[in-house]
N, C-alpha and C positions, 0 to 999 in steps of 0.2 A: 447479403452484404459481403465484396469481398475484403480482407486483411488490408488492403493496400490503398482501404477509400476509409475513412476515419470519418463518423457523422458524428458531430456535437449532438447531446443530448441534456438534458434537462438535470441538475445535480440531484435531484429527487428521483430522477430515471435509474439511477445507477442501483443494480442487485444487492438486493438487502446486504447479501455476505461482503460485500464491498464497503459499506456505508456501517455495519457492525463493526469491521475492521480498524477502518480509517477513525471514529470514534473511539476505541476500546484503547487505541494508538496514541490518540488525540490526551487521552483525559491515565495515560498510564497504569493502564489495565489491562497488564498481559495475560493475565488466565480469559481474558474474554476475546482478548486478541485472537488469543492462538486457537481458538476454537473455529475462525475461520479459516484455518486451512487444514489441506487432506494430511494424511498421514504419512505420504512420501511427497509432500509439496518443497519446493525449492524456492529461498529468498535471495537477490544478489543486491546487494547496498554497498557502495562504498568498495566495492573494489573487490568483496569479499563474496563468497558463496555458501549458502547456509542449507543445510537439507537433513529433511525429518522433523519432526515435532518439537523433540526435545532439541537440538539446534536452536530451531526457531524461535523459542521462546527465550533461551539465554539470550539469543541476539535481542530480542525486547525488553529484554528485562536491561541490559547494559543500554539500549539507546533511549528508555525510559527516564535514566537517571546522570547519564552523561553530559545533559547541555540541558539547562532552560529556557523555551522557544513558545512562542505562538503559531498557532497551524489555523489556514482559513483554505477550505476548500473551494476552488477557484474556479475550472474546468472540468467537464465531463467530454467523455469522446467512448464511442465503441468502433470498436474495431473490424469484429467480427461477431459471431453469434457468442463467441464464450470468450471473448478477450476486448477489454477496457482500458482505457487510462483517465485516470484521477490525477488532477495538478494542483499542487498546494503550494501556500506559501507561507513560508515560515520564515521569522525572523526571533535572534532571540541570542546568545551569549558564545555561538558558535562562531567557527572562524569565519570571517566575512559580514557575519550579522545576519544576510539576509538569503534568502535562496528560494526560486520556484524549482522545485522537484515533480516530476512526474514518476507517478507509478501505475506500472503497466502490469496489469492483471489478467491472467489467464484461470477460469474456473473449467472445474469437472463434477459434475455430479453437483453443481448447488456450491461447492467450495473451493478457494483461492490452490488451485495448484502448483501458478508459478507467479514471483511478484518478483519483479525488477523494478529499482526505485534509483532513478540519474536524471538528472540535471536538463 
């Protein structure tokens, strides 16, 4: 499969460390969150760039408690052999109300090494 050709897949298709992720995220559980990614993994959300463990989980820990939102996982697509994206939609007290997000995941070794989460 190359990068540049995107196959929809099944939301149950999606690698466990993916679906740990998006759940641990989901229900505001960053000690379980952050166990899916490596230990030099990088986050960018929001404009921002978050890199290493301990980043990563402050950033969860603040977007955990920031807004309250409903998330219904929508779309599945892979990419390539080690990179996915997962489309959510959330609605919920943030600005706008409502918004599909896409997060594009790159794994190594079984875990999230780089997550990009835009619109």
């Amino acid at each position: 499969m190359h990068d540049n050709q995107p196959r929809t897949i099944a939301l149950d298709d999606l690698p466990e460390v993916i679906t740990r992720y998006l759940t641990a995220h989901r229900d505001h559980d960053t000690a379980t969150a952050v166990t899916a990614f490596t230990g030099d993994a990088t986050v960018v959300d929001d404009g921002h760039t978050y890199e290493g463990t301990a980043a990563i989980e402050g950033w969860l820990g603040r977007a955990a408690t920031e807004f309250t939102f409903t998330v219904e996982l929508t779309d599945a697509r892979q990419t390539g052999a080690d990179h996915f994206i997962a489309t959510q939609h959330l609605e919920g007290d943030f600005p706008g109300g409502t918004v599909d997000l896409q997060y594009r995941f790159t794994l190594r070794e079984g875990l999230v090494e780089r997550l990009v989460i835009e619109p």
